[in-house]
MIKEGU-648344 format. One record per residue: residue in one letter; x, y, z of N, C-alpha, C in turn. Coordinates in steps of 0.001 Angstrom, whole numbers, plus 524288, in hexadecimal, padded with zeros to 5 digits. Layout:
N
atom resn A; n.u X; n.v Y; n.w Z; ca.u X; ca.v Y; ca.w Z; c.u X; c.v Y; c.w Z
...
This chain:
90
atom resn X; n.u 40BC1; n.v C7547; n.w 8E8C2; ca.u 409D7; ca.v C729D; ca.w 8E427; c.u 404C1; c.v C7540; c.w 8E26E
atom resn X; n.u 404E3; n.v C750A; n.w 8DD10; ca.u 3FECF; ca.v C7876; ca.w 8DB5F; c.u 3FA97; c.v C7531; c.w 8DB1F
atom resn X; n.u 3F605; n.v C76D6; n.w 8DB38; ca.u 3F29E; ca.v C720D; ca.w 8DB4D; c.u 3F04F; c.v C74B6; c.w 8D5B2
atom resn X; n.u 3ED94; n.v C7023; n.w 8D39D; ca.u 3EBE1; ca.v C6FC1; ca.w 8CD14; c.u 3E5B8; c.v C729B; c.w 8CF80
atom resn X; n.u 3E58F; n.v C7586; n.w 8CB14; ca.u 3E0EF; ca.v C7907; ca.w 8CB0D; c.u 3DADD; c.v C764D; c.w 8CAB1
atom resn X; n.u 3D722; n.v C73E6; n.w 8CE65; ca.u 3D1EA; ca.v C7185; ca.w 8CC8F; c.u 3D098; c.v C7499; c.w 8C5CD
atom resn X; n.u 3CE2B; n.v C7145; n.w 8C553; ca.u 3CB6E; ca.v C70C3; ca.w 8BEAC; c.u 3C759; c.v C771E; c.w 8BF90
atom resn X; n.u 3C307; n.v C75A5; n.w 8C45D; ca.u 3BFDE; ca.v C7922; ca.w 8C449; c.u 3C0AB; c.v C7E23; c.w 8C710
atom resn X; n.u 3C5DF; n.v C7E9B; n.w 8C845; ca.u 3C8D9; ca.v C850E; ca.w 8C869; c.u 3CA01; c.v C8599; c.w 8C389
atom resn X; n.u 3CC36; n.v C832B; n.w 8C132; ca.u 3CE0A; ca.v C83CA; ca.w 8BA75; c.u 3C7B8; c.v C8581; c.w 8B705
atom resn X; n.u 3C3E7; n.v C83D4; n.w 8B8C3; ca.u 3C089; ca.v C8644; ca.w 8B64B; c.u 3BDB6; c.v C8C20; c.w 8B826
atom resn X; n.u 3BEB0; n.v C8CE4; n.w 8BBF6; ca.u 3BC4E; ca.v C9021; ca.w 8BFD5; c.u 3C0F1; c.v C95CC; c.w 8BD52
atom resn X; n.u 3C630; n.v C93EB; n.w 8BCBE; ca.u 3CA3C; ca.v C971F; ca.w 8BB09; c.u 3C853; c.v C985B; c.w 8B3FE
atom resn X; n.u 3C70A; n.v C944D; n.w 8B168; ca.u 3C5BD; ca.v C96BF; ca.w 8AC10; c.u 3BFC6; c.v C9869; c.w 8AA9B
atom resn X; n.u 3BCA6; n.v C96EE; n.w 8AE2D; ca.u 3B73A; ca.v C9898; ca.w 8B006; c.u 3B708; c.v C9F66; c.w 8AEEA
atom resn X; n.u 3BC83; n.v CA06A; n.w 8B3DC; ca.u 3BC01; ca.v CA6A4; ca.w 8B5CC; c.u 3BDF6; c.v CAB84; c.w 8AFC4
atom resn X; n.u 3C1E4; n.v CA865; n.w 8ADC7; ca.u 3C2F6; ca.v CAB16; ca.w 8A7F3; c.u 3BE78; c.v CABF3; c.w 8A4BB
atom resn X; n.u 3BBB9; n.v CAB6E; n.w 8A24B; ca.u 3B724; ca.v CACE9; ca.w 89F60; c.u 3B33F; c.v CAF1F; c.w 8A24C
atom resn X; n.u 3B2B4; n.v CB069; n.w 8A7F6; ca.u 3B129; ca.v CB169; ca.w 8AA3F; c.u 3B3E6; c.v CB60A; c.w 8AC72
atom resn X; n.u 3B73E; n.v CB65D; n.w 8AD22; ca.u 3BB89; ca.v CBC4E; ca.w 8AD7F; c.u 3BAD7; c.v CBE14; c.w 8A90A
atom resn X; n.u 3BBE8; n.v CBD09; n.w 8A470; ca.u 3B9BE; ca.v CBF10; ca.w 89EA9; c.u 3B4D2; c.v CC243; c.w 89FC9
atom resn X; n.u 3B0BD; n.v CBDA3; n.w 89F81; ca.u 3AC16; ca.v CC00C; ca.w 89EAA; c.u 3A9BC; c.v CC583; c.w 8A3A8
atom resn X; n.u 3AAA0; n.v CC4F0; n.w 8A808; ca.u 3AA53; ca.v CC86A; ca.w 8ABD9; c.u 3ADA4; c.v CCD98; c.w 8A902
atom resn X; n.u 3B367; n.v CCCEE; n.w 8A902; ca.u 3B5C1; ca.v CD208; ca.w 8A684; c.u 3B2E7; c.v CD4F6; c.w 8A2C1
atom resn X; n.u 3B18E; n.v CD1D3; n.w 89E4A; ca.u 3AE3F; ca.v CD51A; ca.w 898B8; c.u 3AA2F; c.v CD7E3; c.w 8995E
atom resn X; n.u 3A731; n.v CD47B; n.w 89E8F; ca.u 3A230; ca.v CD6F6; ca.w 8A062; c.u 3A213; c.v CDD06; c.w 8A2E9
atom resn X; n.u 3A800; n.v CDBB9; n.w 8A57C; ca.u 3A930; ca.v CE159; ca.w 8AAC7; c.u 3AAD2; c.v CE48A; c.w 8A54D
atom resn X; n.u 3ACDA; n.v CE3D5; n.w 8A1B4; ca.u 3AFEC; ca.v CE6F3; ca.w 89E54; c.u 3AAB7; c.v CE871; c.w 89B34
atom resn X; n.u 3A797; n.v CE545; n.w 89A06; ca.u 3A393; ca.v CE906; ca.w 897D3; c.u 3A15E; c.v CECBE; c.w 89A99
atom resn X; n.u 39F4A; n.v CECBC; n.w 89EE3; ca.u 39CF4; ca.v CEFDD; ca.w 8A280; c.u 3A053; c.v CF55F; c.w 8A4DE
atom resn X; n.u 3A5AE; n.v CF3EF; n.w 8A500; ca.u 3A93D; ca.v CF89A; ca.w 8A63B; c.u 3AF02; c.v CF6E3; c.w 8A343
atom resn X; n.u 3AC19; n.v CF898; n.w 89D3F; ca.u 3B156; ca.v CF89A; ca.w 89963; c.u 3B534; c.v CFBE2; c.w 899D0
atom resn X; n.u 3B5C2; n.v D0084; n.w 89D57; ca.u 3B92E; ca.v D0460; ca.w 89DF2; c.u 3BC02; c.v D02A4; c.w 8A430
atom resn X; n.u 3BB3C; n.v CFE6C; n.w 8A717; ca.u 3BD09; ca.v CFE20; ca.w 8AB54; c.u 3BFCE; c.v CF92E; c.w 8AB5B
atom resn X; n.u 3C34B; n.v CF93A; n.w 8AA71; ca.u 3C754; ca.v CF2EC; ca.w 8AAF2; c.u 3C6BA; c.v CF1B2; c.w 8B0D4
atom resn X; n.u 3C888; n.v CF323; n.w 8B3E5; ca.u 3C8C4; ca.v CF2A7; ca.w 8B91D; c.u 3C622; c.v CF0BB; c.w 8BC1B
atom resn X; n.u 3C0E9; n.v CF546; n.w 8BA14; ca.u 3BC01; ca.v CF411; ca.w 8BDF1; c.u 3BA2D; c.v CED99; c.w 8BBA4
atom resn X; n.u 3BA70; n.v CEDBB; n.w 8B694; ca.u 3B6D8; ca.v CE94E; ca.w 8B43F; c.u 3BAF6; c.v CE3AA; c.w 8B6D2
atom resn X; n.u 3BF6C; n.v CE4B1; n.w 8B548; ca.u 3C2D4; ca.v CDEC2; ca.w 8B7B3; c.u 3BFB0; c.v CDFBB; c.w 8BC87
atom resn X; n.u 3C008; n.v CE26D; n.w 8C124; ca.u 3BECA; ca.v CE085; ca.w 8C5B8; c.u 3B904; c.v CDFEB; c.w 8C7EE
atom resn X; n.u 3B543; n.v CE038; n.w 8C37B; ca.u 3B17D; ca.v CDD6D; ca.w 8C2CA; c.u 3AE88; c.v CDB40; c.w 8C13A
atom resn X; n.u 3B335; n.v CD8D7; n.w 8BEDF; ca.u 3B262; ca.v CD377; ca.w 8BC04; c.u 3B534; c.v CD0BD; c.w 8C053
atom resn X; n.u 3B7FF; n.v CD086; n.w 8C1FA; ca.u 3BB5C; ca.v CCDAC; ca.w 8C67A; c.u 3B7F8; c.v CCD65; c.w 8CB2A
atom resn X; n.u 3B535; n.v CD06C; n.w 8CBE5; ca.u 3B175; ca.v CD153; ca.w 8D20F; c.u 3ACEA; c.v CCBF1; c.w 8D088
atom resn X; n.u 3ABE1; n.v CCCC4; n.w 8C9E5; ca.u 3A6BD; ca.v CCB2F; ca.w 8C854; c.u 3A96F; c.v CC41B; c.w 8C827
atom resn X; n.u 3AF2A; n.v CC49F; n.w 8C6E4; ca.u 3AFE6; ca.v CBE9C; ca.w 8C63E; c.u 3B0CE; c.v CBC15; c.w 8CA4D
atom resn X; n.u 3B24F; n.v CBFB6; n.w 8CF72; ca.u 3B3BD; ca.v CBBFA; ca.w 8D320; c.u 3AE2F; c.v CBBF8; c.w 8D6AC
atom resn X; n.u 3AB06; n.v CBC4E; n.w 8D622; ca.u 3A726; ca.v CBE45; ca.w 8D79B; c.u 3A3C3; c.v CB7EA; c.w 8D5B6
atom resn X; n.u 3A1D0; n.v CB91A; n.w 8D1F1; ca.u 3A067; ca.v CB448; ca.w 8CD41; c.u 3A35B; c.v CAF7D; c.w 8CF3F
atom resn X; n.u 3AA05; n.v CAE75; n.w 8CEDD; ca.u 3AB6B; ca.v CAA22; ca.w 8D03A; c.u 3A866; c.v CA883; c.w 8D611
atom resn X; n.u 3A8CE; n.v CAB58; n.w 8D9D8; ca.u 3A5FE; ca.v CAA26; ca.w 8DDAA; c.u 3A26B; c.v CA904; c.w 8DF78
atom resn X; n.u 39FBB; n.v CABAA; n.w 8DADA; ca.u 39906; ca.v CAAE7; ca.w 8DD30; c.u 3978F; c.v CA4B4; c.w 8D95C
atom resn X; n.u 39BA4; n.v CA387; n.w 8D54B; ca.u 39B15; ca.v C9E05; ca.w 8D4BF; c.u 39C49; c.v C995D; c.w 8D89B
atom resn X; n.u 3A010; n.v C9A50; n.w 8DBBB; ca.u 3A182; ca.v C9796; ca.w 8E06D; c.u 39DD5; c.v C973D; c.w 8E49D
atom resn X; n.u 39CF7; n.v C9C36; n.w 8E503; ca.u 39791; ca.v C99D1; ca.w 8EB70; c.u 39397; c.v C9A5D; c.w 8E7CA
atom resn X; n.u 393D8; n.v C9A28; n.w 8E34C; ca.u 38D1C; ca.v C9753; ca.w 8E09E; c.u 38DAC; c.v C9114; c.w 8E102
atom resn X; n.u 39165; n.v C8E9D; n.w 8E084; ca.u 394B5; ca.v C8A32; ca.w 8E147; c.u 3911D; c.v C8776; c.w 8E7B3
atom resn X; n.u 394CC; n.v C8B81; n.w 8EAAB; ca.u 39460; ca.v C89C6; ca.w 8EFFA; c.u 38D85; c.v C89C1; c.w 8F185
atom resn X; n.u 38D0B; n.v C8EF1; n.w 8F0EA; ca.u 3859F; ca.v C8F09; ca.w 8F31C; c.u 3819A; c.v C8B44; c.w 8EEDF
atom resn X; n.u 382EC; n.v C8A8D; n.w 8EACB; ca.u 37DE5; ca.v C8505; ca.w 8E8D0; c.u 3834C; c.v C8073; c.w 8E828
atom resn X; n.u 38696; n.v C7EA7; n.w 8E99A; ca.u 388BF; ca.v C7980; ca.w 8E8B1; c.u 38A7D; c.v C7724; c.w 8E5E4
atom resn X; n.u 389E4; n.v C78BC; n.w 8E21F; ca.u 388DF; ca.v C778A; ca.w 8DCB3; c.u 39017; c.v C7971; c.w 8DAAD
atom resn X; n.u 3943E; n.v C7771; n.w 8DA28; ca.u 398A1; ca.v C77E3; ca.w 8D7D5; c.u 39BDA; c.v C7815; c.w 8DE98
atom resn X; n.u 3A109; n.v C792A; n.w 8DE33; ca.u 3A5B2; ca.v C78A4; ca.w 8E2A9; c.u 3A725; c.v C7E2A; c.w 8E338
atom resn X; n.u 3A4A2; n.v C8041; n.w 8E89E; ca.u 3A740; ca.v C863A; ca.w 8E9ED; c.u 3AD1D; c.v C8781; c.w 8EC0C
atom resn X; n.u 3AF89; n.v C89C4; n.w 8E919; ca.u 3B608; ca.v C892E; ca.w 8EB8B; c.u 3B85C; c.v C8E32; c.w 8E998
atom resn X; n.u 3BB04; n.v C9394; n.w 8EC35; ca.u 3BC9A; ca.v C966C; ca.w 8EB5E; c.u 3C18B; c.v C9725; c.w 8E748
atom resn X; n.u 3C20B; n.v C9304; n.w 8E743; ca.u 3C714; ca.v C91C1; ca.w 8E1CB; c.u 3C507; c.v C92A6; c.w 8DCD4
atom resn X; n.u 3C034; n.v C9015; n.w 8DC1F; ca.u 3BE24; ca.v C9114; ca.w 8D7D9; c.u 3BB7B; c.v C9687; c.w 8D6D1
atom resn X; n.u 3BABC; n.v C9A0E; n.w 8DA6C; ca.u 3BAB9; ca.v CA17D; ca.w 8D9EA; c.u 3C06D; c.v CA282; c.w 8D74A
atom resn X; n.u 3C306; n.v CA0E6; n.w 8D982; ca.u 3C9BA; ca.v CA4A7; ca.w 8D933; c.u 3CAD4; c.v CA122; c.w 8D27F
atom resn X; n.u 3CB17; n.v C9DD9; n.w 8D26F; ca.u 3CC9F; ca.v C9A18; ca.w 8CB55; c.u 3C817; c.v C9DE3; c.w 8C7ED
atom resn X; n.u 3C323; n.v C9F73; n.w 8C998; ca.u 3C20A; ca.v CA146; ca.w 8C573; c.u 3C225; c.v CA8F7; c.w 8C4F0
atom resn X; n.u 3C29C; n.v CA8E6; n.w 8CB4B; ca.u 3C285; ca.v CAF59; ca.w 8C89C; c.u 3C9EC; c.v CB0C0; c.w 8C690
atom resn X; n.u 3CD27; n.v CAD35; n.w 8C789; ca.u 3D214; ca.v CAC83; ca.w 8C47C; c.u 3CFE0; c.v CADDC; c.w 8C05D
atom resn X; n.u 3CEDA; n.v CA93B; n.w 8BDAF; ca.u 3CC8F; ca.v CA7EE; ca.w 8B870; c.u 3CB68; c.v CAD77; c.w 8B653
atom resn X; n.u 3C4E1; n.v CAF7B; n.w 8B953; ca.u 3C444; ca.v CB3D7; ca.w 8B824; c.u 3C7A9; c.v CBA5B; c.w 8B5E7
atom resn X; n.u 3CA79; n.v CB924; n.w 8BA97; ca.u 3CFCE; ca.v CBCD8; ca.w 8BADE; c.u 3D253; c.v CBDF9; c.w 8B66F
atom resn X; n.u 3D3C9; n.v CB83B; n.w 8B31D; ca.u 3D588; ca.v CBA07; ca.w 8AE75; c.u 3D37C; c.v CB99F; c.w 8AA00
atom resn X; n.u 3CE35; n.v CB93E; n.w 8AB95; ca.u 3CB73; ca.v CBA87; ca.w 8A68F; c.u 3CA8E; c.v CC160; c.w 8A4C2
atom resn X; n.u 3C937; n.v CC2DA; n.w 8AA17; ca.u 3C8B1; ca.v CC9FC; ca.w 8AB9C; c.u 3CE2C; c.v CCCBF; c.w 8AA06
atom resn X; n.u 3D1B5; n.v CC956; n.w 8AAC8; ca.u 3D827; ca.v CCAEB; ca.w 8A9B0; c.u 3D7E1; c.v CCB20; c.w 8A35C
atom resn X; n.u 3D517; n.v CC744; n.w 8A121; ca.u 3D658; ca.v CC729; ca.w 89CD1; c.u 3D1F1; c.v CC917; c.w 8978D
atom resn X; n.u 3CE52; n.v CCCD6; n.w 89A4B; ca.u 3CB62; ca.v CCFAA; ca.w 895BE; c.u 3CE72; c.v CD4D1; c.w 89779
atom resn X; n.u 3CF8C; n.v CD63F; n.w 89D04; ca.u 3D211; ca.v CDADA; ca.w 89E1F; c.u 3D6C0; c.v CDCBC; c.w 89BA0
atom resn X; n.u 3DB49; n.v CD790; n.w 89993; ca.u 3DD26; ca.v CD8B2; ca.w 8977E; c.u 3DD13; c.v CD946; c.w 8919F
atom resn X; n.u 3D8B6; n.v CD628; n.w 88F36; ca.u 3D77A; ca.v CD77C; ca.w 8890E; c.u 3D661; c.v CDB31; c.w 88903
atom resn X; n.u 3D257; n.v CDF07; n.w 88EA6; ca.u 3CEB3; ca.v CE38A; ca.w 88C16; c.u 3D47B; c.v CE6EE; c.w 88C52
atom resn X; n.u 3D830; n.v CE6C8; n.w 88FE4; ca.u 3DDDF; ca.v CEA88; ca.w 88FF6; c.u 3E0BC; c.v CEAEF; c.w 88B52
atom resn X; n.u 3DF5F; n.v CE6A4; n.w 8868A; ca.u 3E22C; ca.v CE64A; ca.w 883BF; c.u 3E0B0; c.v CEAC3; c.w 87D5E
């Protein structure tokens, strides 16, 4: 049986999209001739970021630290990077 997705993975998942966006445009400005290099760091930089929001979480207290909420948003992320990569292909 599937279990229904929490609310605040659902945000953590559309969190990471404008945020995969904005990371990609940034790598693509900086190395406009390198598709490759720039997806995979923007990907280093997002999963990176999701994380360091999580044990910012855990070390001041302040919000719920849980590795689910890394993976829902660098998803998220994922296809945001998927999806300037494929406009700039177009």
């Amino acid at each position: 049986m599937l279990k229904k997705i929490a609310p605040d993975k659902r945000k953590h998942f559309f969190v990471g999209i404008p945020l995969g966006i904005l990371l990609q445009i940034i790598w693509l400005y900086f190395f406009p001739d390198h598709l490759l290099a720039s997806a995979a760091g923007s990907f280093v930089t997002l999963c990176s970021g999701c994380y360091a929001f999580e044990l910012y979480s855990l070390i001041t207290g302040k919000g719920h630290y849980e590795l689910a909420d890394v993976w829902f948003g660098v998803a998220g992320g994922t296809i945001g990077i998927g999806a300037v990569l494929i406009l700039r292909l177009l």
